[in-house]
Backbone bond lengths (Angstrom), bond angles and torsions (degrees), N, CA, C in turn:
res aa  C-N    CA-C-N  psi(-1)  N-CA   C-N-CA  omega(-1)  CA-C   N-CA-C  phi
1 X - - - 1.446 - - 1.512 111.22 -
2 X 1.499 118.38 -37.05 1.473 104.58 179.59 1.264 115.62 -78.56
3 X 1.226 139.83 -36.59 1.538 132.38 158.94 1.027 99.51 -21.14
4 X 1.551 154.73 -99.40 1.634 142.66 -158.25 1.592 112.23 -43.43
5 X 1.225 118.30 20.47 1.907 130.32 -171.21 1.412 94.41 -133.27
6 X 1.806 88.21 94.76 2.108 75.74 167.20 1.293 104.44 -85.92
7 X 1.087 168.55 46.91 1.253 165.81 81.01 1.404 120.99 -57.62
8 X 1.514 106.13 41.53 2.146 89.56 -167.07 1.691 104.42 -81.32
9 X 0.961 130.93 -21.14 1.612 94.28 176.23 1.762 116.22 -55.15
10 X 1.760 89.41 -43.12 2.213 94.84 175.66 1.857 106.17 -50.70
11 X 1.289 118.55 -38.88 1.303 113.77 154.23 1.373 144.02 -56.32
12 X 1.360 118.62 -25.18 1.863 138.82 163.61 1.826 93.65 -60.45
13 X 1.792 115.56 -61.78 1.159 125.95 -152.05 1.625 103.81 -55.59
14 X 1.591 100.82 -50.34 1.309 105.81 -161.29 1.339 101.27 -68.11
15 X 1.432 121.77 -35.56 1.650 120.58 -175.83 1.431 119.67 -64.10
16 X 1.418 108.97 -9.46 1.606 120.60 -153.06 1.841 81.99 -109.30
17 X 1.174 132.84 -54.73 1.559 147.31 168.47 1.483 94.74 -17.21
18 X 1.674 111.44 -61.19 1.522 112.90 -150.36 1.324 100.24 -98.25
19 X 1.352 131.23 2.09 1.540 133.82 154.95 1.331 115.23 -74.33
20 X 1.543 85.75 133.82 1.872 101.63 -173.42 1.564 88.30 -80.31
21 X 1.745 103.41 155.63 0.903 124.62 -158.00 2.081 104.27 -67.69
22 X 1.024 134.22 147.78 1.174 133.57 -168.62 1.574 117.27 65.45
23 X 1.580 121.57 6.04 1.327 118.13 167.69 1.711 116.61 -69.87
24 X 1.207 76.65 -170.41 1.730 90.76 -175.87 1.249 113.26 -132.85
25 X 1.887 101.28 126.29 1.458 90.13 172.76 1.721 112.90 -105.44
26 X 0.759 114.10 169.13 2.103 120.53 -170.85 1.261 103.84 -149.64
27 X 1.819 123.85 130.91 0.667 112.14 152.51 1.797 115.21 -172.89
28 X 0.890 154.35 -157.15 1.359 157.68 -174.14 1.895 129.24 176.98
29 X 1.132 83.95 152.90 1.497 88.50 -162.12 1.943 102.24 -155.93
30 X 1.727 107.18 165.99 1.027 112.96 -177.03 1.301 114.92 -69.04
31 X 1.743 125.70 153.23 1.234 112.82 177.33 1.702 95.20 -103.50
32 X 1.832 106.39 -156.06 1.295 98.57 -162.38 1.748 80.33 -122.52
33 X 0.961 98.44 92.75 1.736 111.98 -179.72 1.511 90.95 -120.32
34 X 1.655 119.67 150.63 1.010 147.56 175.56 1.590 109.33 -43.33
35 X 0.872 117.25 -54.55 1.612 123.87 -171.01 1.889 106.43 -66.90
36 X 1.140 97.07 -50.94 1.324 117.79 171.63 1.839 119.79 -59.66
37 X 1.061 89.29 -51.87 1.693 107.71 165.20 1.839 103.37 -51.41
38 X 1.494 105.93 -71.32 1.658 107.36 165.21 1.539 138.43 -7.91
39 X 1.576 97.39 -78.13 1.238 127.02 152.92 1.578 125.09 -19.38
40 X 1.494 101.95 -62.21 1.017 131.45 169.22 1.705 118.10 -31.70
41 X 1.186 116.15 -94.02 1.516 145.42 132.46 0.982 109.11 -4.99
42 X 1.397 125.19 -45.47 1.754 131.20 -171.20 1.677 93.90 -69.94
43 X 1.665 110.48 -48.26 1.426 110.00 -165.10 1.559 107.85 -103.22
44 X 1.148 102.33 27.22 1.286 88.67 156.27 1.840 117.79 74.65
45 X 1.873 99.69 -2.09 1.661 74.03 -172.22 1.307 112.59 -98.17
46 X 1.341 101.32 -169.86 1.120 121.30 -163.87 1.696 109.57 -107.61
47 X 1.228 98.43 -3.65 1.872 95.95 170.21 1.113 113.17 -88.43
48 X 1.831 96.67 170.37 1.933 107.89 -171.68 1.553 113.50 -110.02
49 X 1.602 105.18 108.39 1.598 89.86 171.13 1.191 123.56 -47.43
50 X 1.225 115.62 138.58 2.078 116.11 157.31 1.158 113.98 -86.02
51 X 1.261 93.39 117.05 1.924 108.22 143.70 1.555 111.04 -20.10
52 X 1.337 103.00 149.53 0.866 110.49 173.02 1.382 117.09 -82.45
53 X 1.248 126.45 -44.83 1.042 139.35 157.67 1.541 139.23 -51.29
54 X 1.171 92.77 12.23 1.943 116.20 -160.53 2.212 83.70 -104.38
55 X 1.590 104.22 -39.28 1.611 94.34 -176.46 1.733 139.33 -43.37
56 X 1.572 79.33 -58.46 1.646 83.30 179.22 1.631 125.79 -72.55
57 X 1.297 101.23 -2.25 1.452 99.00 172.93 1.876 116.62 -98.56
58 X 1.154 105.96 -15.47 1.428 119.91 161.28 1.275 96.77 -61.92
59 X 0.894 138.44 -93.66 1.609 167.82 -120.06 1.484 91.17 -45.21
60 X 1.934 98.43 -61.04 1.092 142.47 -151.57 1.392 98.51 -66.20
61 X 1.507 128.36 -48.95 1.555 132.94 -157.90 1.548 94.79 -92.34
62 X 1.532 110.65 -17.42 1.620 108.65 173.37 1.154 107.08 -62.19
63 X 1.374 129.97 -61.35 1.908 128.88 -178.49 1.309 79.55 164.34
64 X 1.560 146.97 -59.30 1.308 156.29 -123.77 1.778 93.76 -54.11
65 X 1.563 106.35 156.54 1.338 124.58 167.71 1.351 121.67 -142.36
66 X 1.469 102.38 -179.42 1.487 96.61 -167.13 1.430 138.06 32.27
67 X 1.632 89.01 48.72 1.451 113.28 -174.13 1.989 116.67 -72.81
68 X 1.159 94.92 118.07 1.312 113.90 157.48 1.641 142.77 -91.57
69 X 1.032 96.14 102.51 2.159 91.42 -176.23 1.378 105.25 -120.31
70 X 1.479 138.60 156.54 1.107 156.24 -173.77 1.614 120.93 -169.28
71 X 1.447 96.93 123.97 1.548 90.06 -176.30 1.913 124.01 -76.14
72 X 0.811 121.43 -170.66 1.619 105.53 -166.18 1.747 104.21 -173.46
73 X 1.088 114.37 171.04 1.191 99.93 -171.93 1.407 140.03 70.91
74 X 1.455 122.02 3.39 1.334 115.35 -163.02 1.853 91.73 81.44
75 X 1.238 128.24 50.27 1.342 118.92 -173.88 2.292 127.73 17.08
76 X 1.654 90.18 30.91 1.303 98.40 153.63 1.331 133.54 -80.74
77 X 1.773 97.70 -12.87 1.789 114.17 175.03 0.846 106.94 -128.46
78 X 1.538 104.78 161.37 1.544 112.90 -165.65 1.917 86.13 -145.24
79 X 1.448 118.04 111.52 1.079 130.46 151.22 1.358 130.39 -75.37
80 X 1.198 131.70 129.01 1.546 124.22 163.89 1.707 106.69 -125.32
81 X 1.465 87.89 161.48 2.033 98.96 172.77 1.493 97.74 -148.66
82 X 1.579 100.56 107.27 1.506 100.85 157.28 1.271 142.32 -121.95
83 X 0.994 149.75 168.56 1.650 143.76 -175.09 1.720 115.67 -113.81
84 X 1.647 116.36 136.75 1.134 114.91 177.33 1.427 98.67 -94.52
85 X 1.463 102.68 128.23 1.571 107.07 158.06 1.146 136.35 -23.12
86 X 1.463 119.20 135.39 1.716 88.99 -178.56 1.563 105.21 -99.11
């Protein structure tokens, strides 16, 4: 889902803003794997896969903790679960 967000970390922030303190955020999205990349190209869009490696530092500059990410899919997904401080 955040790939169609060209601003998605400003999208992590704002989602993390409207989380009460000790919530949880969850969520997953495509990575920028070859096949996926393909796809991409095939349809024509105009969004940017993320790195995989692009997550935990979002997450991170959002406030979030006890961050969890895992790839999935044949590492075409990339899940995370994090918690706002309370």
């Amino acid at each position: 889902m955040l790939h169609h967000v060209i601003e998605w970390p400003r999208a992590i922030a704002e989602a993390v803003r409207v989380l009460r303190p000790g919530g949880t955020l969850i969520g997953y999205d495509l990575t920028d794997t070859r096949l996926a990349t393909m796809i991409h190209l095939a349809d024509r869009s105009p969004h940017r896969l993320i790195g995989f490696d692009e997550f935990a530092p979002a997450l991170t500059q959002a406030g979030l903790a006890d961050i969890k990410i895992r790839r999935s899919l044949r590492s075409h997904l990339v899940k995370f679960v994090a918690q706002k401080p309370t």
